[in-house]
C-alpha positions as CSV (number, residue, x, y, z in Angstrom):
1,X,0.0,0.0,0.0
2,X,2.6,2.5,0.9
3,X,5.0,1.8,-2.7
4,X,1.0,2.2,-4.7
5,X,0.8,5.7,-2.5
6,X,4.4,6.6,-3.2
7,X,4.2,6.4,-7.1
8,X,0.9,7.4,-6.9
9,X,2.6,10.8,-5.7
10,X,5.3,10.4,-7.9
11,X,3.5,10.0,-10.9
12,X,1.2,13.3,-10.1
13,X,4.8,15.2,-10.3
14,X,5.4,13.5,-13.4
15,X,2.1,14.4,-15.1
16,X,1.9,18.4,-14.7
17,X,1.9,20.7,-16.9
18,X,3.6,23.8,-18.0
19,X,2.2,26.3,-15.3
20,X,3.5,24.6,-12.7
21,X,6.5,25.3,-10.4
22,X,8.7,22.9,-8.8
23,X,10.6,23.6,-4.9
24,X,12.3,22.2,-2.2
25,X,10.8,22.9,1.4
26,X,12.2,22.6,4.9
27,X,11.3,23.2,8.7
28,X,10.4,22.4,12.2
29,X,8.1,20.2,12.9
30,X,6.1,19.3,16.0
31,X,4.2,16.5,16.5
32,X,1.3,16.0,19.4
33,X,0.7,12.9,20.5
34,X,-2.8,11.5,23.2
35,X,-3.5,8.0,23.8
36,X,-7.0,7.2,25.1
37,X,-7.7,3.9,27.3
38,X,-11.1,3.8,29.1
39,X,-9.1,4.8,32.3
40,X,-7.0,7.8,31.0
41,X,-5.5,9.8,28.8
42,X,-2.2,10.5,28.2
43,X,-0.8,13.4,26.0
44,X,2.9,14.1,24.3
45,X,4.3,16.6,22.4
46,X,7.8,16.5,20.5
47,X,10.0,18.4,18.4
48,X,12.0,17.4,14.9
49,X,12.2,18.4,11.2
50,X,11.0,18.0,8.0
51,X,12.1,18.8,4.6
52,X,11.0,17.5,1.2
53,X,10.1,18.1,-2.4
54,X,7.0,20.1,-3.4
55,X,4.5,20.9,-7.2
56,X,2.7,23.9,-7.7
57,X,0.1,23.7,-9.7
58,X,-2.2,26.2,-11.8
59,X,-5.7,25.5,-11.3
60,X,-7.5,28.3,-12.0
61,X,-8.1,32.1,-10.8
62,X,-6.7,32.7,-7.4
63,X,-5.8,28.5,-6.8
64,X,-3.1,26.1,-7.0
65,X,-3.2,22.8,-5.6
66,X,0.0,22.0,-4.1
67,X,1.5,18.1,-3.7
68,X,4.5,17.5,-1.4
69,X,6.5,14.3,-0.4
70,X,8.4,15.2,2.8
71,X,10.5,13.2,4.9
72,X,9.6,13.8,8.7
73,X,11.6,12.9,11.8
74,X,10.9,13.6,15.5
75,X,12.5,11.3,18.3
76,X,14.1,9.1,15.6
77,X,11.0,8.1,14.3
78,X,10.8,8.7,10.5
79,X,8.0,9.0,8.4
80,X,6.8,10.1,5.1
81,X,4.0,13.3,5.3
82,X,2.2,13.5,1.4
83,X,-0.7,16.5,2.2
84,X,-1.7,17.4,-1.0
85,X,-3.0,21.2,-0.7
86,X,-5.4,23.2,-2.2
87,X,-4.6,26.9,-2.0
88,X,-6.6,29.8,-2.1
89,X,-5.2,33.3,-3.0
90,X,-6.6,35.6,-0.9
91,X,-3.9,38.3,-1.8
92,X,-1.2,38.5,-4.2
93,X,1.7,36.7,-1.7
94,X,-0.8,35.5,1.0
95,X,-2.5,31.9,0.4
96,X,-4.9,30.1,2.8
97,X,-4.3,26.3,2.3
98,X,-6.4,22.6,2.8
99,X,-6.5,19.5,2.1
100,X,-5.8,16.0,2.8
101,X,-2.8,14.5,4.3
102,X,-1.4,11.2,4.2
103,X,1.3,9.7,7.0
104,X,3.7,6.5,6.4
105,X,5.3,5.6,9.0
106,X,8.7,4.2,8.2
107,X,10.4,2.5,11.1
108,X,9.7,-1.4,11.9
109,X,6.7,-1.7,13.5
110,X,6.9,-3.6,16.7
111,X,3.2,-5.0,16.5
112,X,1.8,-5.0,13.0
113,X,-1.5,-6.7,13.4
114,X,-2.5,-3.6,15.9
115,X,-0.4,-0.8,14.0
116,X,-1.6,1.6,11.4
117,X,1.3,2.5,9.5
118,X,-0.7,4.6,7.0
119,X,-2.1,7.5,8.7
120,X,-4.7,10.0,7.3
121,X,-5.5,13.4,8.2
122,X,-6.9,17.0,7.2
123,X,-4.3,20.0,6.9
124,X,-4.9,23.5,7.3
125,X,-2.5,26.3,6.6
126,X,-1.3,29.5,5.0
127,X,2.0,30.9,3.3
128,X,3.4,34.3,2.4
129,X,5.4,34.4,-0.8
130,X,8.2,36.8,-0.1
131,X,9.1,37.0,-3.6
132,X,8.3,35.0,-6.7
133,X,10.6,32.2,-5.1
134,X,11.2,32.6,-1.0
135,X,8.1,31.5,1.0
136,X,7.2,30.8,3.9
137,X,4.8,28.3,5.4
138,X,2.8,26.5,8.5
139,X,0.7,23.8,8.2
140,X,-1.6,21.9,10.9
141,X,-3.1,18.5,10.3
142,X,-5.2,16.9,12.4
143,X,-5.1,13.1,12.3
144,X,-8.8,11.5,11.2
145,X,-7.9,7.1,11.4
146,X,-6.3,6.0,14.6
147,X,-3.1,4.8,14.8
148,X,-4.4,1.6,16.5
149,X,-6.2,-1.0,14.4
150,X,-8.3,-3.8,15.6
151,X,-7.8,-2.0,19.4
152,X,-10.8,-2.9,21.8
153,X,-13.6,-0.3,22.7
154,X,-12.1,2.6,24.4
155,X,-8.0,2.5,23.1
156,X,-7.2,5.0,20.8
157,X,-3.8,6.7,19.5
158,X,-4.1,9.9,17.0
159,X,-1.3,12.1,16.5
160,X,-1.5,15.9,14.7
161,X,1.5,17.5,13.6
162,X,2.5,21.3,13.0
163,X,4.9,22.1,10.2
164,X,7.0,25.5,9.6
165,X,9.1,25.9,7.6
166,X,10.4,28.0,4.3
167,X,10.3,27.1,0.8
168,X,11.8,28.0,-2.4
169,X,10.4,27.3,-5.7
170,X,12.9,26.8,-8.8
């Protein structure tokens, strides 16, 4: 599932057309953690980076959509983010940003059969283009699925993430 996603992504890069722009992005990112059991709840929050490869895409007066493949790390644990963004220009270097996002975790997991590795979420965001090529960017996605498959009534694990960073566009 995660290879059909990656060329999936891949192949959307490979398929635009003239109007569209091509960049490199790169940040902090924070990630917040709660695990729910019927007797408590327990919250995290951590630190790391993220840094990938971005389109951007015509589509229309005042919108671009805007796929990304970034690498993410907090607490050595690695994962792939893929939010795929629609942005709305409400002024000339000022966009408001949604859309889906998709999570693959990378390390081994420990216990498959009770361990989503795929992860899907909604994003929210905005970005002010400095110039035609220096922008920069936060994004917050809030994870829908839970990370916990096949968990009894009552367990759940959902993590959000928060990304700033810049970006550059070649």
């Amino acid at each position: 599932m995660k290879k059909l996603f990656l060329v999936g992504a891949l192949a959307l890069f490979a398929a635009v057309n003239a109007q569209t722009k091509f960049g490199v992005n790169a940040g902090m990112l924070s990630g917040f953690a709660k695990a729910k059991t019927p007797m408590s709840t327990e919250t995290s929050n951590s630190t790391g980076f993220y840094a990938g490869f971005f389109a951007d895409i015509a589509a229309g007066n005042n919108f671009r959509i805007q796929p990304a493949l970034n690498f993410a790390s907090i607490d050595n644990a690695n994962a792939l983010q893929i939010p795929v963004m629609v942005k709305y220009y409400a002024a000339p270097k000022f966009n408001l940003q949604f859309g889906p996002q998709f999570t693959f975790d990378l390390d081994e997991n420990p216990i498959p059969d009770y361990y989503n590795t795929l992860n899907f979420g909604l994003a929210l965001g905005t970005a002010y283009e400095f110039t035609d090529k220096l922008f920069v960017e936060a994004r917050y996605s809030f994870q829908l699925n839970d990370h916990l498959k096949n968990a009894p009534s009552g367990y759940s694990v959902k993590a959000n993430y928060l990304n700033l960073g810049l970006g550059y566009k070649f």
